[in-house]
N, C-alpha and C positions, 0 to 999 in steps of 0.2 A: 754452411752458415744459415742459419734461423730469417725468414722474410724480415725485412727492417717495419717498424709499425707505423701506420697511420701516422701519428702524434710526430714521430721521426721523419718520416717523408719530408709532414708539412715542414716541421724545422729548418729543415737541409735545404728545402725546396723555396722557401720565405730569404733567407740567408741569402742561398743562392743568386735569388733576384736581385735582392738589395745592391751584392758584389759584383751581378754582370750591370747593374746603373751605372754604380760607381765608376767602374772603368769607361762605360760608353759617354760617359760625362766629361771625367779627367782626361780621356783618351790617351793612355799612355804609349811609347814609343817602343816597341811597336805594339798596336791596338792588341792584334791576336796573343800577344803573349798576357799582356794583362785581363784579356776576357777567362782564358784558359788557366790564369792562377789562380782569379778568383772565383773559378769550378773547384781547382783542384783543394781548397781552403776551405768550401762550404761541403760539394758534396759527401766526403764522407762519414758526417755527420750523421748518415741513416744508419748506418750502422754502429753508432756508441754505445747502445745498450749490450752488444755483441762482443765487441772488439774496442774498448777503448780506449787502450795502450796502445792499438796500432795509430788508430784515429788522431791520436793527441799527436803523436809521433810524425805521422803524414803531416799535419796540420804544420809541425813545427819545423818539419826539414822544408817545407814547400815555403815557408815564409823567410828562412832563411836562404835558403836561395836566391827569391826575388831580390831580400834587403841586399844581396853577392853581389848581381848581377843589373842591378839598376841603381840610377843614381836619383839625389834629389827627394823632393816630397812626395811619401806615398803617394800613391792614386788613390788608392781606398782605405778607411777603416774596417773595413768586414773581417781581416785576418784578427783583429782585437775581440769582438765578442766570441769569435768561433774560438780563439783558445778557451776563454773563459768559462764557453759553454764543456770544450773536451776536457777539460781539469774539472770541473764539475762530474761530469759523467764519471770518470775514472774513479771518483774519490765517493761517487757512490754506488758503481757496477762491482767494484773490483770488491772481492769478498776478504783477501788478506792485506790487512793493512800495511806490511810493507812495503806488496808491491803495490799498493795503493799510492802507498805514501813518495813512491819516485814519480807521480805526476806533476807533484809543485816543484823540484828543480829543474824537471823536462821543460815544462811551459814558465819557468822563472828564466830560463838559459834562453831560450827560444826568444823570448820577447826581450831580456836586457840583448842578446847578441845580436838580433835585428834593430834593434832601437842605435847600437853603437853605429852597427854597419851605415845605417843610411843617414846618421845626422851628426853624433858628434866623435866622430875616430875612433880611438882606441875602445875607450868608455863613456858609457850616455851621464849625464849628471845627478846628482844624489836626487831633488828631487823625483826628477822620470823615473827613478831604480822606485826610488819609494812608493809613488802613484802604482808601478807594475806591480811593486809587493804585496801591496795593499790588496789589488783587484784579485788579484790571481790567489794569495792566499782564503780570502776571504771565499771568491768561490770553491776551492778544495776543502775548508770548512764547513762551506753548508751541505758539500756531500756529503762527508763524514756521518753530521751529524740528523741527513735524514734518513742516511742508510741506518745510524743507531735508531732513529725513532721507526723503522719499520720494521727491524728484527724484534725490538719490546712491544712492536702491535702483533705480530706475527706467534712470537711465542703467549701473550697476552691471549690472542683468539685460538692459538693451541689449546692452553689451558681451560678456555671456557669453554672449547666442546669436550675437552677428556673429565669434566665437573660434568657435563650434560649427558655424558656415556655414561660414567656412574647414579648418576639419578637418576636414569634410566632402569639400567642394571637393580638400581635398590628397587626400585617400583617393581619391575618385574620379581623380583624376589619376594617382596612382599606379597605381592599378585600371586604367587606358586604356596606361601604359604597360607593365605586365604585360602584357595583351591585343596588344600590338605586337608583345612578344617571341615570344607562345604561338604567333601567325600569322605570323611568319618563320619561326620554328622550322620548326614543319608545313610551311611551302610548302616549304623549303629540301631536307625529306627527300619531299616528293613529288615535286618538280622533279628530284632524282637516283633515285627510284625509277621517272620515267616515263621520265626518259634512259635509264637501264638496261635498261627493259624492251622501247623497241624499237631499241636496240641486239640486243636479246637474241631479240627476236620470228622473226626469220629462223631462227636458227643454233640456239635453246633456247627451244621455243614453251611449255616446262614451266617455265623458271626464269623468263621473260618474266612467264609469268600470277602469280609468287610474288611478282616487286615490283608489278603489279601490284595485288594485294590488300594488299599493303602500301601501296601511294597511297592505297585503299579507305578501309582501317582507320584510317590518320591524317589522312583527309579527317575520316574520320566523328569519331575524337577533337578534331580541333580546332573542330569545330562544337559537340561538345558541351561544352567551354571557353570559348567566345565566348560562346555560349548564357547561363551564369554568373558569366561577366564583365558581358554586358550586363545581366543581371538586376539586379547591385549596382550596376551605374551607373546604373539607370534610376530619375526620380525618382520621388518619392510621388506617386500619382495616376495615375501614366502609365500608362494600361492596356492601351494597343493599340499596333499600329505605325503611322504614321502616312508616309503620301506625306513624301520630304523635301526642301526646296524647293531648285530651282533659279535661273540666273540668269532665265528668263524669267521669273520672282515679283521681278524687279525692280523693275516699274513699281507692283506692289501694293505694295511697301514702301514705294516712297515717298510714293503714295497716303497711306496710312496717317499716312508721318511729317507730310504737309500738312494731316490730320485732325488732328494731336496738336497744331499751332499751329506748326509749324517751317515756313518757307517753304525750300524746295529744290526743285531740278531734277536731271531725270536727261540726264547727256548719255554717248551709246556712237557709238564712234568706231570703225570698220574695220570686218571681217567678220568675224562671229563663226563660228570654226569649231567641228568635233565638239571635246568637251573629257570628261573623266574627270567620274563624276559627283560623287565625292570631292573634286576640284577646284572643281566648281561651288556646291557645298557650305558650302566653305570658302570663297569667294567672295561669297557672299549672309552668309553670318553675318559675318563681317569688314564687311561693308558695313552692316549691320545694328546690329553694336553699334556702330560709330563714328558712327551718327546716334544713337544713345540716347545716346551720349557728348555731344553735339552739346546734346541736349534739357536735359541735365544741369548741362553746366559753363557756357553758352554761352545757353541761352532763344532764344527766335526771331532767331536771326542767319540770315541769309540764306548759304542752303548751297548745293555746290553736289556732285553726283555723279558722276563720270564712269570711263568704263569703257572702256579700251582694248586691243581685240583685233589682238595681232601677231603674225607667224608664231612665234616662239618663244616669246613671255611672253605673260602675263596683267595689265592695269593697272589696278591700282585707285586711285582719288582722292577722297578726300572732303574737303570745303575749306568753312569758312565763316569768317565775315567776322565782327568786335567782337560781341561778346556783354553777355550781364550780369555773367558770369564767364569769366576766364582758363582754360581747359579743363588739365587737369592735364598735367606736364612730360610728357618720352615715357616717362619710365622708371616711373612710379607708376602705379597703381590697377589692378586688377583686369580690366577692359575692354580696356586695351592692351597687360595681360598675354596677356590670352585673344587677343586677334587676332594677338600677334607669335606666339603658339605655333602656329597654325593656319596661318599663314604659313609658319615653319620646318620644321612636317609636312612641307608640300611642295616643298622649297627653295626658299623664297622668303624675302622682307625686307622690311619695315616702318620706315617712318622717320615720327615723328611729332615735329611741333614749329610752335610761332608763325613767322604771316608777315607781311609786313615789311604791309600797312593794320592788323595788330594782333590778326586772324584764328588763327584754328588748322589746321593741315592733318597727315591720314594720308594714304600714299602707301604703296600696296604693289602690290612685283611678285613675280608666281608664275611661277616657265616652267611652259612644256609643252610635253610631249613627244608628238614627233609619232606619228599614229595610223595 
């Protein structure tokens, strides 16, 4: 069981006092049994954020007891707030409201059958029942209802960082397609400053060298652009540059996904020729999240991989079979956002949708272009 907190301690430990005065005051017959109830009443109060259905439950047999076994005017009131506080706790630790909800007749049974025991015989009188109903319902209410207002803060603060991951997300997207334009840009005036220049190298060895250092100059500014493009896109944490993987890291990935519990295979079909490493890129990550997609919507359904290299395209397939879950349409989520854009980079196209044993399949082709 989890340490009991601070805030708990002092409770149990405040209680506690109150109950061993109480008794050293009353001094009931015999002292030691009443110093030791009103232990057994407060202490386990440290742990109700843990346990407490036990807690309520001690609380309740322990005071039934005494009311058993002793006659006359309590000694203490301390067994009163310590129910109050353990029906409280229950009704806001306990996560299923049914058994949530057996706290109010534990500690309703508990207090009317002590209250009969020690004052008026069989049954305590309407008003006493009513004062108890009162107290004790009203504290398993206001559990209830701050365990509701904590799950509506909780979900509420969910939602406002999965808004904050997505602006994020949008910024950098935008940020990658700024960095597109910056480096067309630049090549577009290097590519006519190096045509220029050996047009010019024979006939103008002087104006030659001018667009040349003009290729120089916006070689060098657009590196130093990418440079702080890539700084804002790079995430928190990422400190270095890191190898980035190709299609040979195919086989580790799927490794991987056979560790995570997905059963799949890899199948590659043709000959793989030289390929951009841009392309390869975009190829492993594509195939990459569409097995996470797989782990997600899907749980161990039996996948399958495949990878077709033809003179002009690139084929990606990743297919699996009945899942736990229906994997999302083609148009939704964030994952099949991200592979069709990574696709269209390269003109390529993504087609993702259920197949006819009940399965899901992505299907993407890239061309390539020959080298």
């Amino acid at each position: 069981m989890p340490r009991p907190s601070r805030s708990d301690l002092a409770l149990a430990g405040l209680l506690a006092v109150w109950a061993v005065a109480e008794a050293l005051v009353a001094r009931p017959d015999p002292l030691g049994a009443g110093i030791t109830f009103a232990l057994v009443v407060t202490l386990p109060l440290m742990f109700r954020r843990h346990a407490p259905v036990i807690v309520l439950g001690v609380t309740v047999a322990a005071l039934l007891v005494w009311a058993a076994v002793t006659t006359g005017p309590p000694a203490t009131v301390a067994p009163f707030p310590t129910i109050l506080v353990s029906t409280f706790s229950a009704a806001l630790h306990i996560r299923s409201l049914p058994v949530a909800a057996l706290a109010w007749p534990l500690a309703v049974g508990g207090m009317t059958g002590a209250t009969a025991l020690r004052f008026y015989g069989p049954w305590p009188d309407v008003g006493s029942l009513l004062i108890l109903l009162f107290f004790v319902t009203g504290a398993w209410t206001a559990g209830r209802l701050l365990r509701r207002r904590d799950i509506q803060l909780r979900a509420s603060e969910e939602r406002t960082r999965e808004q904050a991951r997505e602006a994020v997300a949008a910024e950098r997207l935008r940020i990658a397609r700024e960095l597109h334009d910056v480096v067309a840009h630049s090549l577009s005036i290097i590519a006519v400053n190096a045509g220029a220049a050996r047009e010019l190298s024979g006939l103008d060895p002087e104006r030659a060298r001018d667009h040349m250092d003009a290729v120089a100059g916006t070689a060098r500014e657009a590196l130093a652009e990418m440079r702080h493009v890539l700084e804002a896109l790079r995430d928190d944490g990422d400190d270095r540059l890191a190898p980035q993987p190709t299609l040979d890291r195919l086989p580790e990935l799927v490794e991987q996904a056979r560790a995570g519990g997905l059963p799949v295979r890899l199948v590659e079909q043709g000959e793989r020729p030289a390929l951009p490493a841009g392309l390869e890129l975009a190829a492993f990550r594509i195939v990459q999240e569409a097995l996470t997609n797989v782990l997600r919507h899907a749980g161990a359904a039996d996948t399958e991989v495949r990878v077709v290299y033809g003179g002009a395209e690139l084929g990606l397939e990743v297919v699996n079979g009945p899942g736990a879950a229906q994997a999302p349409a083609a148009g939704g989520g964030h994952g099949l956002l991200g592979m069709r854009e990574r696709a269209r980079l390269y003109g390529g196209a993504l087609h993702a949708g259920p197949v006819t044993d009940g399965g899901y399949a992505v299907r993407i082709r890239l061309p390539v272009e020959p080298t």
